[in-house]
Backbone as a ProteinNet text record, in pm:
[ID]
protein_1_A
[PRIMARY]
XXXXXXXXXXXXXXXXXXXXXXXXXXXXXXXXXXXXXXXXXXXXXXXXXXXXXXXXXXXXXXXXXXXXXXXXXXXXXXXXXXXXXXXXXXXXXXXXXXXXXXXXXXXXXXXXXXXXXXXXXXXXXXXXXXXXXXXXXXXXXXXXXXXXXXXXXXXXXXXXXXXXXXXXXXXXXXXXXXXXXXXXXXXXXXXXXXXXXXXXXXXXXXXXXXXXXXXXXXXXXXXXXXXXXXXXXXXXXXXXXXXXXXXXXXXXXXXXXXXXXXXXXXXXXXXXXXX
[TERTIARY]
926.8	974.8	1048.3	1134.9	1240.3	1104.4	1014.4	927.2	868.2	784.4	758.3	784.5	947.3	1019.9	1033.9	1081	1089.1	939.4	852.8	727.8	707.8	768.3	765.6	838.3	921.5	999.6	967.2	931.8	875.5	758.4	651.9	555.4	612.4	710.4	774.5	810.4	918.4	994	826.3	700.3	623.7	564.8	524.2	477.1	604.2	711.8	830.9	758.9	771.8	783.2	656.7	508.9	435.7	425.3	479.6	491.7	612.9	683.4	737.7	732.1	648.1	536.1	442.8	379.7	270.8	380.7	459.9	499.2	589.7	614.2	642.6	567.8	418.7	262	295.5	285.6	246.2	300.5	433.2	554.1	526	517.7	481.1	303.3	212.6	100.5	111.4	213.5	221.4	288.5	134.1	136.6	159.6	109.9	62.8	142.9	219.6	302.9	286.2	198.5	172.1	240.8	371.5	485.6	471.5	337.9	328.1	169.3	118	23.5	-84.6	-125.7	-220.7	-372.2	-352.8	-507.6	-524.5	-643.5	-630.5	-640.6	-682.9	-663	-742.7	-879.5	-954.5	-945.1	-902.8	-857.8	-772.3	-655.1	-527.7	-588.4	-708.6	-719.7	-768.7	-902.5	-970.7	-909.4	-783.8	-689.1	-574.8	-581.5	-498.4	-575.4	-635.4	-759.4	-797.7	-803.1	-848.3	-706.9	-559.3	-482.5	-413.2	-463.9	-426.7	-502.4	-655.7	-717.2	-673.6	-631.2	-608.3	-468.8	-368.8	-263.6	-265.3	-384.9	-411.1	-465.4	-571.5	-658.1	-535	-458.2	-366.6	-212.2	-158.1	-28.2	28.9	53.9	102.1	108	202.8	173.6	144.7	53	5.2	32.9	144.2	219.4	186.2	133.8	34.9	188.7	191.9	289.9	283.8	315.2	290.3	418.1	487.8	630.6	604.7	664.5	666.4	842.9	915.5	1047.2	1079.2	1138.1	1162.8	1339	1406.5	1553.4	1651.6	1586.4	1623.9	1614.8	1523.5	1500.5	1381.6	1347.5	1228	1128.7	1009.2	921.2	941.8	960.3	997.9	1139.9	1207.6	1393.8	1279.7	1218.7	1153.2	1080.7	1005.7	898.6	958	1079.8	1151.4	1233.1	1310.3	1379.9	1362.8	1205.1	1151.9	1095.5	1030.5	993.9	1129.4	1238.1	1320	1375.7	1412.1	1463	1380.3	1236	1112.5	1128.2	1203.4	1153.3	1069.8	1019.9	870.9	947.5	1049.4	1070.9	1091.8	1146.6	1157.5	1114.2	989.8	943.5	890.5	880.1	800.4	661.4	574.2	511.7	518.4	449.1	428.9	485.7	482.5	478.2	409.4	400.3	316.5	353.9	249.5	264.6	339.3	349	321.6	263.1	208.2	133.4	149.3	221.8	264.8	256.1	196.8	172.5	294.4	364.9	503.9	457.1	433.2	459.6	524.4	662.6	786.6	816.9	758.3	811.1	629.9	520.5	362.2	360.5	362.6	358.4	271.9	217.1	79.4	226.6	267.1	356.4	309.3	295.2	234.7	357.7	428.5	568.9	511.4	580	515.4	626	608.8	731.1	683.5	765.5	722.8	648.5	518.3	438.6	332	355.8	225.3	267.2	404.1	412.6	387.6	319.6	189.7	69.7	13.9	-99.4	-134.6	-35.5	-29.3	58.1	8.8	72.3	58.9	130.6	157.9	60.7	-68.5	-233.7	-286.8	-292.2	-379.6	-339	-184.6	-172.9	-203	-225.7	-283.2	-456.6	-503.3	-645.8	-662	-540	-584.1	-571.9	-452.7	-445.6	-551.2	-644.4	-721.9	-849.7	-835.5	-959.9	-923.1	-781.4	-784.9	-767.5	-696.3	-637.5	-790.7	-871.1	-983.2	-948.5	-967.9	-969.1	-896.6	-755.9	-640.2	-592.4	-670.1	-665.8	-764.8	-858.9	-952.1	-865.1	-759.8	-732	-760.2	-816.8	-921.9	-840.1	-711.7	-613.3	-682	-731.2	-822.6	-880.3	-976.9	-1053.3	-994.9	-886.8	-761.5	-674.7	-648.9	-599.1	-715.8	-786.9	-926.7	-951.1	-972.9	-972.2	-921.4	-760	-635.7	-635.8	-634.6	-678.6	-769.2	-917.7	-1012.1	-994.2	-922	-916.6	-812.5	-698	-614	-655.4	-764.5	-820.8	-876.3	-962.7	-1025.9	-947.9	-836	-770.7	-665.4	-663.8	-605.1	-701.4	-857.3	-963.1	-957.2	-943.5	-937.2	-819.4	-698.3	-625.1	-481.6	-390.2	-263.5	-308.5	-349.6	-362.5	-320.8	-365.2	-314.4	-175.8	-203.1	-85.5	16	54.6	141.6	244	399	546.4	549.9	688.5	758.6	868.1	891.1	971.1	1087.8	1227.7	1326.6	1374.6	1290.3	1368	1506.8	1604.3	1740.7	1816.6	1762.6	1852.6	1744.5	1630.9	1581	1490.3	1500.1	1493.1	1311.1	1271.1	1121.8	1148.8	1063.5	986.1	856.5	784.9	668.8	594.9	515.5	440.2	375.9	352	301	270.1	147.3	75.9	-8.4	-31.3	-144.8	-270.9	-415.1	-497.1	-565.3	-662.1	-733.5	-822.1	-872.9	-896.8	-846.8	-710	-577.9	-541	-561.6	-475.7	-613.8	-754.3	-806.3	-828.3	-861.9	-828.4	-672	-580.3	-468.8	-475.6	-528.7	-563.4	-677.8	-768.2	-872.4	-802.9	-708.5	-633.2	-553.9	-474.2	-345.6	-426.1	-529.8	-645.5	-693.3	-728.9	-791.9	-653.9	-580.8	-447.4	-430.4	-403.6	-375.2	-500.2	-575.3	-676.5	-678.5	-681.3	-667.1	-578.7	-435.9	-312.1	-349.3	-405.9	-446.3	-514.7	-634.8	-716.5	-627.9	-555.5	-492.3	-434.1	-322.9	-257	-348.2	-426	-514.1	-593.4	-622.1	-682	-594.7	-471.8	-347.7	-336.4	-311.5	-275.2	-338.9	-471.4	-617.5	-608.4	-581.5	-534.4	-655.6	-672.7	-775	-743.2	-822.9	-783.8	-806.5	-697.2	-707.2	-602.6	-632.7	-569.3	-440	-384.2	-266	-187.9	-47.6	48.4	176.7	202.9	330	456.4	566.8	693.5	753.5	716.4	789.6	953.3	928.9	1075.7	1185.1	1146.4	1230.9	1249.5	1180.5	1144.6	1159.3	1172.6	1204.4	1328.1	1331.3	1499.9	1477.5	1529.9	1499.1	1676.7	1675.1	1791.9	1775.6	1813.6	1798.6	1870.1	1832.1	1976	1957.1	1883.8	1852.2	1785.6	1729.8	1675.9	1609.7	1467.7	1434.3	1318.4	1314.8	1207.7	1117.4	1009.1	903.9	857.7	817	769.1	621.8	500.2	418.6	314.6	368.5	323.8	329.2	480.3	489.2	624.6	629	712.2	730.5	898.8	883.4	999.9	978.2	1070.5	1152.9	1278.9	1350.7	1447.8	1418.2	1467.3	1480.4	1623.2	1644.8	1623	1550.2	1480.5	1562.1	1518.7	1620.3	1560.9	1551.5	1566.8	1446.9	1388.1	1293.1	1210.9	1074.6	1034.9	972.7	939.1	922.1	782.6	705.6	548.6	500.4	383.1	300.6	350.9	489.9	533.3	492.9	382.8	360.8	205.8	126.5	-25.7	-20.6	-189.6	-217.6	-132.6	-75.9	-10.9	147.7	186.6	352.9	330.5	455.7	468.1	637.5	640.2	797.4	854	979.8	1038.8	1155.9	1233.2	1409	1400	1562.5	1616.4	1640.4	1628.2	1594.2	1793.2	1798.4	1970.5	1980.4	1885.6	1926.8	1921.4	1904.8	1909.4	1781.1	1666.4	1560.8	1469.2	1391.2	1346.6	1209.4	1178.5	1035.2	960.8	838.8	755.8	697.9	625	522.2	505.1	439.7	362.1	331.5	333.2	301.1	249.4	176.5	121.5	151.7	189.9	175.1	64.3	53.2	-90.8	-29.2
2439.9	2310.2	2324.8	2428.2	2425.8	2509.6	2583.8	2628.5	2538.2	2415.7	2338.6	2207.6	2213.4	2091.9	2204	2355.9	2383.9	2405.3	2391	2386.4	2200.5	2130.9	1974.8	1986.8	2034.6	2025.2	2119.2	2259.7	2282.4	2203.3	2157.9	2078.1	1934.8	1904.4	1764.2	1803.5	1913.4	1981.1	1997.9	2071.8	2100.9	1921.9	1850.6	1760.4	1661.1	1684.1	1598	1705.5	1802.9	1912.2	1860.2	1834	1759.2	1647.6	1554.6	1439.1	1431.5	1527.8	1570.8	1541	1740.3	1741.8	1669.9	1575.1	1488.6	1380.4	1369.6	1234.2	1293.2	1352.3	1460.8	1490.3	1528	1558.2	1429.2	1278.1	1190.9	1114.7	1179.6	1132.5	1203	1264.1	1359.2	1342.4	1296.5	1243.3	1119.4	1058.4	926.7	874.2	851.2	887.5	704.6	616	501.5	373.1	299	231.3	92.5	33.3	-127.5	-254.6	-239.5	-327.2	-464.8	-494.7	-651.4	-699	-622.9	-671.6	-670.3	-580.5	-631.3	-580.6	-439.9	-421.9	-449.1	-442.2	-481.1	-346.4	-340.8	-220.7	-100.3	-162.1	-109.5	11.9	-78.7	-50.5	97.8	43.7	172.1	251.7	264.1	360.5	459.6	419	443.1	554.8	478.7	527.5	629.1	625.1	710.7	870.1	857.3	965.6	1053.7	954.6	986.2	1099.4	1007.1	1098.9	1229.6	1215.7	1302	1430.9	1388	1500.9	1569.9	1495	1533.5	1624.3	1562.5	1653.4	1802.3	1788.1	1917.7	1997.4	1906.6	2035.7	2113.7	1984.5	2009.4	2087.2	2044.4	2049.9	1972.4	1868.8	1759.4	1652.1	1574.8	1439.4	1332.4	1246.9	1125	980.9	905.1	854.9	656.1	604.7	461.4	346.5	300	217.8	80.5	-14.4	-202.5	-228.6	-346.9	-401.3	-489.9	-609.1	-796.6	-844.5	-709.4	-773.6	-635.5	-594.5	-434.8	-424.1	-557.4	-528.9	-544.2	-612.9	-607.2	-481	-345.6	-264.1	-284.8	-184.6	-204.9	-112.2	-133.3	-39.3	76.2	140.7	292.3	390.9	236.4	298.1	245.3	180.3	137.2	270.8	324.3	395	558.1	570.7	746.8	689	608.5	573.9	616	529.7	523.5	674.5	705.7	896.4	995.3	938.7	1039.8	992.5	865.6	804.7	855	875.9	875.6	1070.9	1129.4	1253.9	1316.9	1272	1334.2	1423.7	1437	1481.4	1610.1	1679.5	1840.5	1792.9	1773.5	1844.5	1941	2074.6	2186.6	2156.9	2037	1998.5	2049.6	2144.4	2172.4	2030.7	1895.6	1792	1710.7	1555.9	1443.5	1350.7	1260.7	1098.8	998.3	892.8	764.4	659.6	563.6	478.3	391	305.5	189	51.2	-68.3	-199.6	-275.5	-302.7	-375.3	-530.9	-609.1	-769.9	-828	-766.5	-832.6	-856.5	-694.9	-745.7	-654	-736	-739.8	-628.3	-474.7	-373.5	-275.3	-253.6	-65.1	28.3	116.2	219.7	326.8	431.6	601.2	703.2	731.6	788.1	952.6	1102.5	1202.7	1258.2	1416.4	1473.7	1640.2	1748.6	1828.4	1908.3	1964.6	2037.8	1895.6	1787.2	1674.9	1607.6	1652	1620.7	1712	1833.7	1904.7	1872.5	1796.4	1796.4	1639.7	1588.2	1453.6	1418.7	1450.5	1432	1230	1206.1	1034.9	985.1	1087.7	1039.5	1039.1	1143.4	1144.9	998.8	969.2	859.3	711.4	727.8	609.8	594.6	701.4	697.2	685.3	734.6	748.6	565.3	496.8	365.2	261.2	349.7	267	247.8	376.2	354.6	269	229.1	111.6	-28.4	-90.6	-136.7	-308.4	-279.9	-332.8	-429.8	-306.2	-359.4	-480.2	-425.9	-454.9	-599.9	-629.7	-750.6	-862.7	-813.9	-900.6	-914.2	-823	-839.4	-765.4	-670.4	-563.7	-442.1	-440.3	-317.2	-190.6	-225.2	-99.3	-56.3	-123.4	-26.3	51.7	-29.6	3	167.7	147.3	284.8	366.6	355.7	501.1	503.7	408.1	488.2	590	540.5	615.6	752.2	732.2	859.9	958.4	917.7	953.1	1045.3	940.5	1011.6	1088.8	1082.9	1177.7	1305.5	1342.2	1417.6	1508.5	1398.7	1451	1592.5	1539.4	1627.4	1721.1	1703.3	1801.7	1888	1893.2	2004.3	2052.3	1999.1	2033.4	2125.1	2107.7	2183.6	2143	2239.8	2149.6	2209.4	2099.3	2127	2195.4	2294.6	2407.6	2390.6	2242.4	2206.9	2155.7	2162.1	2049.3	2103.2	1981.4	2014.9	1918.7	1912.1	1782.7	1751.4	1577.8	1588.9	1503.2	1524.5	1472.5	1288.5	1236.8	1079.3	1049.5	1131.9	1098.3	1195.9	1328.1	1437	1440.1	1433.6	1485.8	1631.5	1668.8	1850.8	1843.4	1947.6	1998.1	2131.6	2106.6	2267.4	2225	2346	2360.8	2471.1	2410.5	2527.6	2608.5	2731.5	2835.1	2961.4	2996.1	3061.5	3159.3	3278.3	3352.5	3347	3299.4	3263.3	3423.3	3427.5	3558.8	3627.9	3539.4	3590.7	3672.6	3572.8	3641.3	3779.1	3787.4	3910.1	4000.1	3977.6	4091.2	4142.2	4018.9	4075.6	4159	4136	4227.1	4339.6	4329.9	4488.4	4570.5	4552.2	4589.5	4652.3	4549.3	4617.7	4703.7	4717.6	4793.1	4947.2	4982.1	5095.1	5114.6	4993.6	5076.6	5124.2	5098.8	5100.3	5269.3	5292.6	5436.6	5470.1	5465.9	5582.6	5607.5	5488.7	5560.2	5658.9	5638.7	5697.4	5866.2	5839.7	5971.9	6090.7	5997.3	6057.5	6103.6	6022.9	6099.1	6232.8	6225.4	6315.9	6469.4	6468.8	6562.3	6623.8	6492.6	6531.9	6611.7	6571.9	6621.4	6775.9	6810.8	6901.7	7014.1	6956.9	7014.9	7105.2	7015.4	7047.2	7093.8	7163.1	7197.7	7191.5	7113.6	7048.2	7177.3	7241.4	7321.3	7457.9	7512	7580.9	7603	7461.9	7433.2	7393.6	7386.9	7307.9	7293.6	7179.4	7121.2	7175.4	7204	7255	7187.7	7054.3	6899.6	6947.8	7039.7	7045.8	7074.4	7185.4	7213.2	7092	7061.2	6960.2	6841.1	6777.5	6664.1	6603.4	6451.9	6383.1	6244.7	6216	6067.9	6015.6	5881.2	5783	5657	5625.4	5443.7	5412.4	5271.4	5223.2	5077.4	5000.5	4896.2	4864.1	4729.4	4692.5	4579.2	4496.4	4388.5	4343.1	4217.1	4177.1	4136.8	4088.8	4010.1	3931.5	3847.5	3712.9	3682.3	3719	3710.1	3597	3497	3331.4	3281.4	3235.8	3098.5	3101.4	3126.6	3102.4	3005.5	2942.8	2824.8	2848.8	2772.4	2732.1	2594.9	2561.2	2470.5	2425.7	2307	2253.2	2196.7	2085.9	1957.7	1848.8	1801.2	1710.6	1525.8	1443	1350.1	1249.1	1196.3	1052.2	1064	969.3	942.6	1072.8	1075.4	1236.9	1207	1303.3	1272.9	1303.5	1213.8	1241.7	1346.4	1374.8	1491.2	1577	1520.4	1568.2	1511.5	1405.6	1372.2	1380.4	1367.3	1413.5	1417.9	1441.4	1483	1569.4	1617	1724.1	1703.9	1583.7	1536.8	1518.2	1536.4	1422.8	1393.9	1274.4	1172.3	1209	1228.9	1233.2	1211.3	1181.2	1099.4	1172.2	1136.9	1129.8	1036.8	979.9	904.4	833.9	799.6	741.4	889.4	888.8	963.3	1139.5	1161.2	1267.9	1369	1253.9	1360.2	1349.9	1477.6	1463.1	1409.7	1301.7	1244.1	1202.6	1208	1139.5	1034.8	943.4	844.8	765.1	670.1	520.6	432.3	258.2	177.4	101.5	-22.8	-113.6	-253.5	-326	-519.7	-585.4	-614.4	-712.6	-864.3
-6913.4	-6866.6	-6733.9	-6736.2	-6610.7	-6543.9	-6549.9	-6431.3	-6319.9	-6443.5	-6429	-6331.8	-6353.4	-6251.5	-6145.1	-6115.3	-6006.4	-5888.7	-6005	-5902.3	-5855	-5933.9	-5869.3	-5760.3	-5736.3	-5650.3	-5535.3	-5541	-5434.3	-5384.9	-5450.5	-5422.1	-5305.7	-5349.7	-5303.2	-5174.1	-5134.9	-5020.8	-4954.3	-5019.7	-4891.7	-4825.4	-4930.4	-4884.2	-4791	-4787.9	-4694.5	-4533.4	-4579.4	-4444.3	-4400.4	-4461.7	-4377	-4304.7	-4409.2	-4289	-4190.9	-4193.1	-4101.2	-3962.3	-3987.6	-3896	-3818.5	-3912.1	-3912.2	-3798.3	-3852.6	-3755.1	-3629.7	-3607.7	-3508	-3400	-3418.6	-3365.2	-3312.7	-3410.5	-3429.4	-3302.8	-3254.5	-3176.3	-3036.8	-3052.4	-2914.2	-2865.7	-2970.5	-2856.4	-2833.9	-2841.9	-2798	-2653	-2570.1	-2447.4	-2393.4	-2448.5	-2404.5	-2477.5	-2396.8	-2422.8	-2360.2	-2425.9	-2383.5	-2418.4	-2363.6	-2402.4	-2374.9	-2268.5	-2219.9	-2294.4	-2355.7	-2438	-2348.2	-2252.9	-2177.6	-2204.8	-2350.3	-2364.2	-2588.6	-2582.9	-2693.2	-2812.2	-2961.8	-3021.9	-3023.7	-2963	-2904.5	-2777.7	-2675	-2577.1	-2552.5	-2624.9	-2671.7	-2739.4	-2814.9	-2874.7	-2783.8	-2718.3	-2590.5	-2518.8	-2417.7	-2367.3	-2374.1	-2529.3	-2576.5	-2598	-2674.1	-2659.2	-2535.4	-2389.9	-2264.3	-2184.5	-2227.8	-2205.5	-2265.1	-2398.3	-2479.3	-2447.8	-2399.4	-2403.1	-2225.1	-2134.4	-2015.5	-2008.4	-2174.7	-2140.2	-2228.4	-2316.8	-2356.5	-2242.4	-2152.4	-2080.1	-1978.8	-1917.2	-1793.5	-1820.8	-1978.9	-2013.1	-1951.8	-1920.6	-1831.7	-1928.8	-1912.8	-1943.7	-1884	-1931.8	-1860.7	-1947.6	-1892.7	-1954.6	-1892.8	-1982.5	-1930.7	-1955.6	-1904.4	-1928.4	-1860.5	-1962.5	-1858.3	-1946.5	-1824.7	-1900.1	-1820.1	-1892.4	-1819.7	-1805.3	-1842.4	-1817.5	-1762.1	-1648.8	-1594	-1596.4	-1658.4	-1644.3	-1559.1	-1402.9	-1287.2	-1216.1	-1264.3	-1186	-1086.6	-1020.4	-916.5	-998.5	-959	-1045.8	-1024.9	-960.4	-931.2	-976.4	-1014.2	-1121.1	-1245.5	-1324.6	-1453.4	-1460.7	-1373.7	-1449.6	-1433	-1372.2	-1345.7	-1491.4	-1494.4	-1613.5	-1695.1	-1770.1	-1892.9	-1927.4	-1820.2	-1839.9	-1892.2	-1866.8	-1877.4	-2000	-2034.9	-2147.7	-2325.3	-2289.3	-2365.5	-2461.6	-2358	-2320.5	-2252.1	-2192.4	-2089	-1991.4	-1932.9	-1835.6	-1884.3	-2006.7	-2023.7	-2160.4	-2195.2	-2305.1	-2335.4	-2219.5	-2188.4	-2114.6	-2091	-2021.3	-1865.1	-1791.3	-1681.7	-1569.8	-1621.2	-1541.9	-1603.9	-1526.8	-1544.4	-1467.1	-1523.4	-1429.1	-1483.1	-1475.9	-1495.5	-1418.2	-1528.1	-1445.1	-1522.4	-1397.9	-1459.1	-1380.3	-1484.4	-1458.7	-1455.4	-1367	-1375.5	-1356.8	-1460.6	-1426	-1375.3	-1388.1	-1359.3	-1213.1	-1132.6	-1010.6	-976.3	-1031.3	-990.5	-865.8	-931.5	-888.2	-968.1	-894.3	-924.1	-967.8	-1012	-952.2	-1023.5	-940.6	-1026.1	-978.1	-1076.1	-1090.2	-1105.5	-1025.4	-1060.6	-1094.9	-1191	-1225.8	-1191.9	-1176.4	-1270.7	-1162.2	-1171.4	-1072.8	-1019.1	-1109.2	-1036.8	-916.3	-904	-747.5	-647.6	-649.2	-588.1	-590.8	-696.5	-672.1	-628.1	-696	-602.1	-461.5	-370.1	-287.5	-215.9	-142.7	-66.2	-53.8	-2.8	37.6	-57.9	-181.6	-264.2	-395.8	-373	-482.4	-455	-283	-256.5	-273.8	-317.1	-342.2	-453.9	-564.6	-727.5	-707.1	-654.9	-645	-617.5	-510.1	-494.4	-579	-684.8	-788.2	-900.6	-906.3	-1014.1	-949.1	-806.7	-782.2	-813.3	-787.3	-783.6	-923.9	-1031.2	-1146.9	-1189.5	-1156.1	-1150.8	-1138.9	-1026.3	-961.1	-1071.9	-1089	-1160.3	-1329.1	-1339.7	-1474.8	-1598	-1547.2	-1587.4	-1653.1	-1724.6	-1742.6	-1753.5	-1895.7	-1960.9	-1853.8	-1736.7	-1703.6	-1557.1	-1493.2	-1488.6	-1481.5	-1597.5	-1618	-1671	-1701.7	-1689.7	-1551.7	-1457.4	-1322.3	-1281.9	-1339.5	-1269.4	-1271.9	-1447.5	-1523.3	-1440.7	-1424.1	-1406.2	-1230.3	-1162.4	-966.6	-1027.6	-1106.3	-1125.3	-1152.5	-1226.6	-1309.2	-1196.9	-1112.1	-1009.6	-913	-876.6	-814.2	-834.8	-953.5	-1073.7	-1078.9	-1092.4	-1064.5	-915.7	-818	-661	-644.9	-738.1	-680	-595.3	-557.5	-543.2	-315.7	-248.7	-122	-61	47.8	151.8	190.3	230.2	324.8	253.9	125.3	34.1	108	53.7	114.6	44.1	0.9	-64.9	29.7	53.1	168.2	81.4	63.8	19.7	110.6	55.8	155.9	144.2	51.6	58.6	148.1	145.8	224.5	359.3	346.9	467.9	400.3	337.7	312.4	259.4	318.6	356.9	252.8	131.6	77.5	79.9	138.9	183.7	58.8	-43.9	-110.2	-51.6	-143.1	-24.3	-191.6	-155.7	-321.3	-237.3	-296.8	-219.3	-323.3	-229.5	-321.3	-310.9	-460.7	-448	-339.7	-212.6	-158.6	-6.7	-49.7	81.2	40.7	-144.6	-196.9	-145.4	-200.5	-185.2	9.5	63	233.1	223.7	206	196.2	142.2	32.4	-20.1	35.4	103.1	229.4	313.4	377.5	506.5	467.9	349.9	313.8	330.6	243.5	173.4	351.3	394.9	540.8	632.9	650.8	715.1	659.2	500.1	472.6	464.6	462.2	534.6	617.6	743.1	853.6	951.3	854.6	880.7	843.5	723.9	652.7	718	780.1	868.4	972.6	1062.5	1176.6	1145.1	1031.4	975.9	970.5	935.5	897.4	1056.6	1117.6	1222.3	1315.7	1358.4	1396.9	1378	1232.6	1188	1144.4	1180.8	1126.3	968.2	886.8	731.3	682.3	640.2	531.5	357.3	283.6	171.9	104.2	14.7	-75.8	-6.8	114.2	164.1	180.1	254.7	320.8	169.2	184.7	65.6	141.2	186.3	276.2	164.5	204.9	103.4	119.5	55	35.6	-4.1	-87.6	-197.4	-77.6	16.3	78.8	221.2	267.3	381	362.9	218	191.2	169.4	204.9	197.7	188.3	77.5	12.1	28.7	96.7	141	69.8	2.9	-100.4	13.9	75.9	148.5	97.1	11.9	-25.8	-81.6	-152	-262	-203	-180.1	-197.8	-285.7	-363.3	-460.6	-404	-412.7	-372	-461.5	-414.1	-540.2	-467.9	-541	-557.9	-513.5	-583	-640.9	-536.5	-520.5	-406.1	-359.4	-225.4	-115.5	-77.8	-59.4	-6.5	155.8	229.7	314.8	315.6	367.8	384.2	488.5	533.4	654.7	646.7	717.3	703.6	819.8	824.8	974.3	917.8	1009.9	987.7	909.9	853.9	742.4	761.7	907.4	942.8	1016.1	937.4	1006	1119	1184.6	1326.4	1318.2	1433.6	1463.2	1433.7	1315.6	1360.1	1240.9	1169.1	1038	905.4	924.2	776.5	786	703.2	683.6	513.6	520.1	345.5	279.3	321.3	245.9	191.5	277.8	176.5	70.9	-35.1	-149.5	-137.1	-112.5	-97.7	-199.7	-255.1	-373.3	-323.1	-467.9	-483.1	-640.2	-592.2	-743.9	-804	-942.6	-1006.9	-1038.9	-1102	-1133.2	-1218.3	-1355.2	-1436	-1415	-1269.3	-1239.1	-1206	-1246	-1232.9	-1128.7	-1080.7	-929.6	-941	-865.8	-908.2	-754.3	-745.8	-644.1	-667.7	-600.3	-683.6	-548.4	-553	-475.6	-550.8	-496.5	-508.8	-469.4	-518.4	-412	-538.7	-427.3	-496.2	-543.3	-621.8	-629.4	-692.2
[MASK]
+++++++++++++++++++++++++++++++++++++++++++++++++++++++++++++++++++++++++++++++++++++++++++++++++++++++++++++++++++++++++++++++++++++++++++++++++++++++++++++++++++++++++++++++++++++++++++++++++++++++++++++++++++++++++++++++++++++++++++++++++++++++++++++++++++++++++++++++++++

């Protein structure tokens, strides 16, 4: 009897720990938040699916959002807000978007966080813009945000541009990404291998060494000095400079992405357009 109730009861504890879980999963793929009613159940399902699978492929989140009352914010404090309020902003997610339909004050706005303000840079969000903006206008949500989705996607496969920099519109301040791609490393490793060979060669030629014969008496002739230490970082180098508010000719191109800080502290890029 008492075995009996203690196996009810473990049974009970595992099935709580699943729906747990279950609603947990359940909480965290919940990417799409249609607060003004603008697609139907269909629709959301659609959509939901489309980003779910973009934030598995990318680790990113892609975060759909329409509101008909924004609070007296502007779309760009509504949609850094709501990302950070939601959790999106450090849920371990590499980054993400938002894209958001503001009624209130009849605004496009695509909010970036994270590393997607590399790959979205000022030019490229006015193009993801322009693959829904069409829709948009006609009333068209759903098809709408699969555009968005869809040019987003696009250049999420292309890659984060040569020329990216993020330019700070409140301080002024320029970091410029900077990654060595595989074929900079293997030209570098070409030259390094031809560089000591050819050093090698002189050496020998110089000294007219004969391999096996000769044996330099390092032990006695040698003298090792540490006078310092530096790291190298591999990945990505950045630089930083502070130029004035307004950047000057010849400083902006494909390769910016604008960013601010949000009220609640977090660093975001994005664009908009009115309709």
């Amino acid at each position: 009897m008492k075995k009996n109730y203690i196996i009810r009861k473990l049974l009970c504890l595992l099935l709580l720990f699943l729906l747990c879980s279950i609603h947990a999963q359940a909480a965290r793929e919940k990417q799409i938040f249609d607060q003004s009613g603008l697609m139907n159940d269909r629709e959301i399902s659609a959509i939901t699916e489309k980003a779910n699978e973009l934030r598995e492929k990318y680790q990113m989140n892609f975060v759909i959002l329409t509101t008909d009352d924004a609070g007296g914010k502007t779309a760009m404090e509504y949609a850094d807000d709501f990302y950070m309020d939601q959790g999106f902003y450090d849920n371990d997610e590499k980054g993400g978007a938002t894209f958001l339909i503001d009624m209130d004050n009849r605004e496009l706005w695509i909010g970036t966080a994270g590393d997607m303000r590399y790959f979205l840079t000022d030019e490229r969000i006015e193009q993801v813009i322009d693959a829904g903006y069409s829709f948009l206008r006609d009333r068209e949500y759903y098809d709408c945000f699969e555009q968005l989705l869809e040019q987003t996607r696009i250049f999420l496969e292309k890659g984060i541009p040569s020329n990216q920099y993020t330019y700070d519109t409140e301080t002024g301040e320029i970091v410029r990404y900077r990654s060595i791609r595989p074929i900079e490393a293997l030209i570098a490793l070409i030259a390094a291998l031809a560089a000591g060979g050819i050093a090698c060669a002189l050496v020998v030629g110089k000294y007219r060494l004969k391999w096996g014969t000769y044996k330099y008496p390092f032990r006695e002739k040698s003298k090792l000095t540490l006078t310092g230490k530096e790291d190298r970082f591999m990945n990505q180098v950045v630089t930083t400079r502070h130029i004035p508010r307004n950047p000057p000719p010849g400083s902006g191109g494909g390769g910016r992405s604008s960013t601010h800080t949000s009220g609640g502290g977090g660093n975001f890029g994005g664009g908009g357009r009115k309709f």
